[in-house]
FIDO-609436 format. One record per residue (C-alpha): residue in three letters; x, y, z. Coordinates in steps of 0.5 Angstrom, whole numbers, padded with zeros to 4 digits, always signed. Layout:
<sites>
ALAXYZ ...
</sites>
This chain:
<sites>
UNK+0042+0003-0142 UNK+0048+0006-0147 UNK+0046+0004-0155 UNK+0050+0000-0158 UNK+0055+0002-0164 UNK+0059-0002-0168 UNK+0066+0001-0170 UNK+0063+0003-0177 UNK+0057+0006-0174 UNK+0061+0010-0169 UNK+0065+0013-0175 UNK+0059+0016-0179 UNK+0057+0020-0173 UNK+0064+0022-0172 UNK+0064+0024-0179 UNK+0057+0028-0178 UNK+0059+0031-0171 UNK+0066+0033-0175 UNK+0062+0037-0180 UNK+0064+0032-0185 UNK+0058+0029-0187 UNK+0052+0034-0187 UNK+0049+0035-0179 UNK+0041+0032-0180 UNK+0040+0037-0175 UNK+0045+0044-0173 UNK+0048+0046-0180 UNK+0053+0051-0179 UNK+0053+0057-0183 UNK+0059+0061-0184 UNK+0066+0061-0180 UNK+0062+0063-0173 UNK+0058+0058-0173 UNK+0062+0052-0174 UNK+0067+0055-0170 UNK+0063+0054-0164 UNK+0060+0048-0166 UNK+0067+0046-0166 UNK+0069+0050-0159 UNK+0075+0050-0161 UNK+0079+0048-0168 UNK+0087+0046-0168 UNK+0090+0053-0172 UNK+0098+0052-0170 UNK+0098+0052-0178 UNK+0095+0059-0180 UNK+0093+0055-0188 UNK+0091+0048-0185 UNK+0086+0052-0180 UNK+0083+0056-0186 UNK+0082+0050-0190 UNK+0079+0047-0184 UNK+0074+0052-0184 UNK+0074+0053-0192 UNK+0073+0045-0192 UNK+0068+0045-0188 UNK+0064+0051-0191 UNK+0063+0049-0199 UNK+0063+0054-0203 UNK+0068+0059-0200 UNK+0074+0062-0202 UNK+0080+0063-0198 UNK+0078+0071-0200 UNK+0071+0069-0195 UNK+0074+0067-0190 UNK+0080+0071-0187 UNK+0074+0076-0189 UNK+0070+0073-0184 UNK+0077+0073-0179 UNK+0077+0080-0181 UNK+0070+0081-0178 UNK+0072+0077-0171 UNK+0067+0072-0172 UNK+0073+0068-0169 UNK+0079+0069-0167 UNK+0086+0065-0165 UNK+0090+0064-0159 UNK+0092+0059-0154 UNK+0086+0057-0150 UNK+0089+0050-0148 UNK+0094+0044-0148 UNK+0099+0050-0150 UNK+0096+0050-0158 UNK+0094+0055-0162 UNK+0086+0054-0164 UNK+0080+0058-0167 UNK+0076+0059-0162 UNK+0069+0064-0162 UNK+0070+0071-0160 UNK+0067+0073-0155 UNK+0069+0066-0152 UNK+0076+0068-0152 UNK+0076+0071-0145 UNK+0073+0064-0141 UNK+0076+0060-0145 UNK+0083+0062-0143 UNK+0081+0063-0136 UNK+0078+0055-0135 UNK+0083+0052-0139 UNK+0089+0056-0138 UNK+0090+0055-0132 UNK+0093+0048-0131 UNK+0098+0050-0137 UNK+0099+0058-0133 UNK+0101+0053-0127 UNK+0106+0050-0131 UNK+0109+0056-0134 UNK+0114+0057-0128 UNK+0118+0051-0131 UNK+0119+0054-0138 UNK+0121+0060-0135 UNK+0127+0056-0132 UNK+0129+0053-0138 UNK+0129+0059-0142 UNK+0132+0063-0137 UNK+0127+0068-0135 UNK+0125+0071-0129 UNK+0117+0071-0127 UNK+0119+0078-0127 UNK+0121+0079-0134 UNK+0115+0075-0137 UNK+0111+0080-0133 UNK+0115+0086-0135 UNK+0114+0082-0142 UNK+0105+0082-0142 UNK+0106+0090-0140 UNK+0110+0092-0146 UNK+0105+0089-0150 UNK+0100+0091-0147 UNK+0101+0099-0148 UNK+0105+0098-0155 UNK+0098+0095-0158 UNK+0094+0100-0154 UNK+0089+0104-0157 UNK+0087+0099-0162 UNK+0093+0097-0165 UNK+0095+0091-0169 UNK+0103+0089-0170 UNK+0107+0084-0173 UNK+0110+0079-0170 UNK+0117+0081-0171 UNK+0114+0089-0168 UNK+0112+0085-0162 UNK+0119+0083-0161 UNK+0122+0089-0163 UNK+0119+0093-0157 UNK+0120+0087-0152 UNK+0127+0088-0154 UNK+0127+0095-0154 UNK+0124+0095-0147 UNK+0131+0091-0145 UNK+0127+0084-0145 UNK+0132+0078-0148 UNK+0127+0075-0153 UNK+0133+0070-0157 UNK+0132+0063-0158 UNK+0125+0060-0156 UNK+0124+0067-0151 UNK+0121+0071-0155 UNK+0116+0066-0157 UNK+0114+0064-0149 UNK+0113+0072-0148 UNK+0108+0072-0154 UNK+0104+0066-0152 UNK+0105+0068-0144 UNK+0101+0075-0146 UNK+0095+0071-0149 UNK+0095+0066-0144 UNK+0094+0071-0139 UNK+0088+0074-0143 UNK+0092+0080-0145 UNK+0094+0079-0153 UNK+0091+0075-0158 UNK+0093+0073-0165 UNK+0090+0078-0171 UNK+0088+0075-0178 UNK+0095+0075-0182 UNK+0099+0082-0186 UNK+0100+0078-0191 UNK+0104+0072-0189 UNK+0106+0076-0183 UNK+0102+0074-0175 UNK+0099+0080-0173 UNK+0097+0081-0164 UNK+0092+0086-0161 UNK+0089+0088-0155 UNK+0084+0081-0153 UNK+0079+0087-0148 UNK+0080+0092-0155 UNK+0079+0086-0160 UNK+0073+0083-0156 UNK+0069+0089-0152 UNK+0064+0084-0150 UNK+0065+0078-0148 UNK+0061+0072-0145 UNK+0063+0070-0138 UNK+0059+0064-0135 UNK+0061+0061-0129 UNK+0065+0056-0129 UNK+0060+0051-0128 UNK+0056+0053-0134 UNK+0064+0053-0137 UNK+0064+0047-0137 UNK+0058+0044-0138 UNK+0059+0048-0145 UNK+0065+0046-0147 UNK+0063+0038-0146 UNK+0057+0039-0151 UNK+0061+0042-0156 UNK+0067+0037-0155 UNK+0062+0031-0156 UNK+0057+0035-0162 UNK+0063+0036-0166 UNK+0067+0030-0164 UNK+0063+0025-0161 UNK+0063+0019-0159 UNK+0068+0021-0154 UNK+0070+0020-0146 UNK+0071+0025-0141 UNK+0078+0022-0141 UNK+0078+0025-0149 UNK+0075+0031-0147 UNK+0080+0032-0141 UNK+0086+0031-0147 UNK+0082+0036-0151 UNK+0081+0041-0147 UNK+0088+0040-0141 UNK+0083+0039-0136 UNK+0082+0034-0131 UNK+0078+0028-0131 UNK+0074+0029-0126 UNK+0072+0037-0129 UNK+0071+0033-0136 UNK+0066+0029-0133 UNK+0063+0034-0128 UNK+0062+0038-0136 UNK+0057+0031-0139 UNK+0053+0032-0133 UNK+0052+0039-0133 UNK+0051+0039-0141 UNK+0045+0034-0139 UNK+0039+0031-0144 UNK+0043+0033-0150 UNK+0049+0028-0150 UNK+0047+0021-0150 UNK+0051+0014-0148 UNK+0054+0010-0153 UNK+0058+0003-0153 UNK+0063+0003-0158 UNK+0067-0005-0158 UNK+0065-0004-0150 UNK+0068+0003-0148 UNK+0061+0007-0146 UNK+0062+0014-0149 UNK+0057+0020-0151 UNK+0055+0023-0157 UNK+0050+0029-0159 UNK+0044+0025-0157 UNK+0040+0028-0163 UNK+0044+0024-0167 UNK+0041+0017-0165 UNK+0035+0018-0168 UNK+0036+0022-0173 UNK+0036+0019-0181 UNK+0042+0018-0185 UNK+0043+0022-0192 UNK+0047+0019-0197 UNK+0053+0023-0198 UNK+0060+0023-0203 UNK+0065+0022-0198 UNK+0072+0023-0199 UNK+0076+0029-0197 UNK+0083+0033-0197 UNK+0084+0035-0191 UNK+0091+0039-0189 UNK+0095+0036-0183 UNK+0092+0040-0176 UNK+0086+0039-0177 UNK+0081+0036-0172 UNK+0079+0030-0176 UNK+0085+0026-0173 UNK+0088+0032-0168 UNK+0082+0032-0164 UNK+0084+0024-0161 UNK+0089+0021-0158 UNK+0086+0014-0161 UNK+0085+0015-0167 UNK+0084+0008-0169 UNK+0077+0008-0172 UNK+0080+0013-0176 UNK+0087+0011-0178 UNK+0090+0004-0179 UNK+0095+0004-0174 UNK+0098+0001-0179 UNK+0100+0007-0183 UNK+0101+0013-0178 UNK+0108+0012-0180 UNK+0107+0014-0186 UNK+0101+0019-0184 UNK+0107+0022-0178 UNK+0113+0022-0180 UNK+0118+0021-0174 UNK+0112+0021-0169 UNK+0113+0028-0168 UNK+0108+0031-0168 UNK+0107+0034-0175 UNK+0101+0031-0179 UNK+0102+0030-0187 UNK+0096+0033-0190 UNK+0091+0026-0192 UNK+0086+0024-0196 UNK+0079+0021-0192 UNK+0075+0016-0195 UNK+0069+0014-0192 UNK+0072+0015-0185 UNK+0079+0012-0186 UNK+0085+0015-0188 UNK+0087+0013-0194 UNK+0092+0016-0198 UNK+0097+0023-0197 UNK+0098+0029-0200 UNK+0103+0035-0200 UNK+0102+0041-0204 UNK+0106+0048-0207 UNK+0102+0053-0207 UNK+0105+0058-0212 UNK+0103+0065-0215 UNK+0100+0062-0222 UNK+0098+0054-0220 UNK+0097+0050-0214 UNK+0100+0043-0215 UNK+0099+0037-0212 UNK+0102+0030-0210 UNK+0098+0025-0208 UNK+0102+0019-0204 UNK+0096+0013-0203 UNK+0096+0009-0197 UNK+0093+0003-0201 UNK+0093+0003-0209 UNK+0087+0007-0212 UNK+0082+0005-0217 UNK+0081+0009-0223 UNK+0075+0012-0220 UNK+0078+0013-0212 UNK+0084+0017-0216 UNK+0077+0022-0220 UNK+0074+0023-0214 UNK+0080+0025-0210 UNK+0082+0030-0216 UNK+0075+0032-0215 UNK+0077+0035-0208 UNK+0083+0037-0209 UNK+0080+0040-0214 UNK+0075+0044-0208 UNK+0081+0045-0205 UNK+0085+0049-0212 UNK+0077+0053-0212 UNK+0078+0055-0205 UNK+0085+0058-0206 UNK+0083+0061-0213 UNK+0088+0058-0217 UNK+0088+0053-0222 UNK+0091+0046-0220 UNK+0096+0042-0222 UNK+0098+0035-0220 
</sites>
């Protein structure tokens, strides 16, 4: 029989597998290991991935962690939904062959609308693949110059596809950043071994990550999450086995990491500043236990996709934020979603305080 969870109960061990309360048993340390915990983390915003990583990792700077990129202690690329996420080195290669093909197959119909041929894009992954050969790493704007100078079209929203064609074939992938300027290398010269698991073990991993750093969840969440079908999501809970355990959250049967259930809670202090991709609310179609439907408008302006950075008190999304990060300062604006006590506001200035650390700028609000 599943345990029974109230929504609150549910909420603190999301919060704990997101990495946001301290794990009782598994405590990552370092960009890897909370990379695979996660499996794989939102990054379509280089500066709101970080902070996911810097959040998440107290104590380290903005300094620390592209180092760490640096080291290829994780990656990003699109390995699903059509997103750019960080996902584990050596974990790039399986990774975009198991969820990338559902994404592939839809390729053909993007193509069309651009006005590529299948040839073109073909033509685009080889240009590619000799201008970065022999350990190369260029820009974004080199990359399409050489696209360019081959005879490819890479104006309006072409050049993009082709960029994101070559990593989803598992030629390319995204370097840490020149600067402010994105940077792609050879994926085989990046990563010289890589892990290759069969596709069932795949799968089995990729629900045991997905449920330890998001759980409770559904197979049909793991399905959104990764583009995979249902039927794969569920065939991933069974092979992961004895380390996801069934739940009840309001009558829905979800798993969770099964060393959660027994485990002892430890008191925390939990309010948090996170940037807008991060998994905390990206990681879930239904984000109710999380976010009062009441307020996604103001948390997603124009339903279009594009998250405001938000304030998380004991679970719940409680307030905005945006910021200007400056050469001399970062400054601050705090919107609540509900007015803030006095000492609510010192705790909130108390993380965004974190945030400035991290940056290594002082902070202004």
């Amino acid at each position: 029989m599943p345990v029974r969870l109230t929504g609150a109960e549910a909420l603190a061990l999301r919060m704990t597998s997101l990495l946001l309360r301290p794990h009782p048993v598994a405590r990552p340390d370092g960009v890897a290991g909370v990379v695979e915990w996660f499996g794989a983390m939102q990054a379509q915003d280089n500066a709101s991935g970080l902070w996911s990583l810097g959040v998440r990792l107290p104590g380290r700077t903005l300094a620390d962690v592209r180092a760490a990129l640096e080291r290829r202690e994780a990656l990003r690329t699109w390995p699903m939904r059509g997103t750019v996420h960080l996902v584990p080195s050596r974990d790039a290669h399986w990774m975009l062959a198991v969820t990338g093909v559902r994404t592939l197959a839809g390729a053909a119909t993007r193509r069309a609308q651009l006005g590529l041929t299948e040839a073109e894009a073909d033509q685009a992954v080889d240009v590619l693949g000799t201008a970065l050969a022999g350990g190369r790493r260029l820009t974004r704007a080199q990359c399409l110059a050489a696209l360019g100078a081959a005879g490819i079209d890479t104006t309006g929203q072409r050049g993009y596809h082709l960029l994101w064609y070559a990593a989803q074939r598992g030629v390319t992938c995204i370097a840490p950043h020149v600067g402010t300027e994105q940077t792609f290398a050879l994926l085989d010269e990046w990563v010289p071994d890589p892990h290759r698991p069969e596709r069932d073990e795949a799968l089995g991993v990729l629900a045991l990550r997905y449920v330890r750093s998001h759980g409770p969840v559904t197979p049909h969440e793991l399905a959104r999450w990764t583009g995979l079908t249902v039927t794969d999501a569920r065939r991933g809970f069974a092979v992961a086995g004895d380390a996801l355990a069934p739940v009840a959250v309001d009558g829905v049967e979800a798993m969770v990491d099964a060393s959660l259930l027994d485990a002892p809670r430890e008191p925390v202090d939990d309010v948090h500043t996170l940037l807008g991709f991060d998994e905390y609310l990206l990681g879930f179609k239904d984000r109710t236990l999380m976010l009062d439907p009441a307020h996604a408008a103001a948390v997603v302006p124009g339903n279009n996709g594009v998250f405001l950075p938000t304030v998380v008190r004991d679970g719940r999304v409680v307030g905005t934020w945006k910021r200007t990060v400056g050469k001399a300062s970062v400054s601050v604006t705090v919107q609540p979603l509900a007015p803030f006590d006095a000492a609510l506001r010192s705790r909130v200035e108390s993380a965004l305080a974190d945030y400035a650390r991290y940056l290594g700028l002082p902070l202004r609000t």
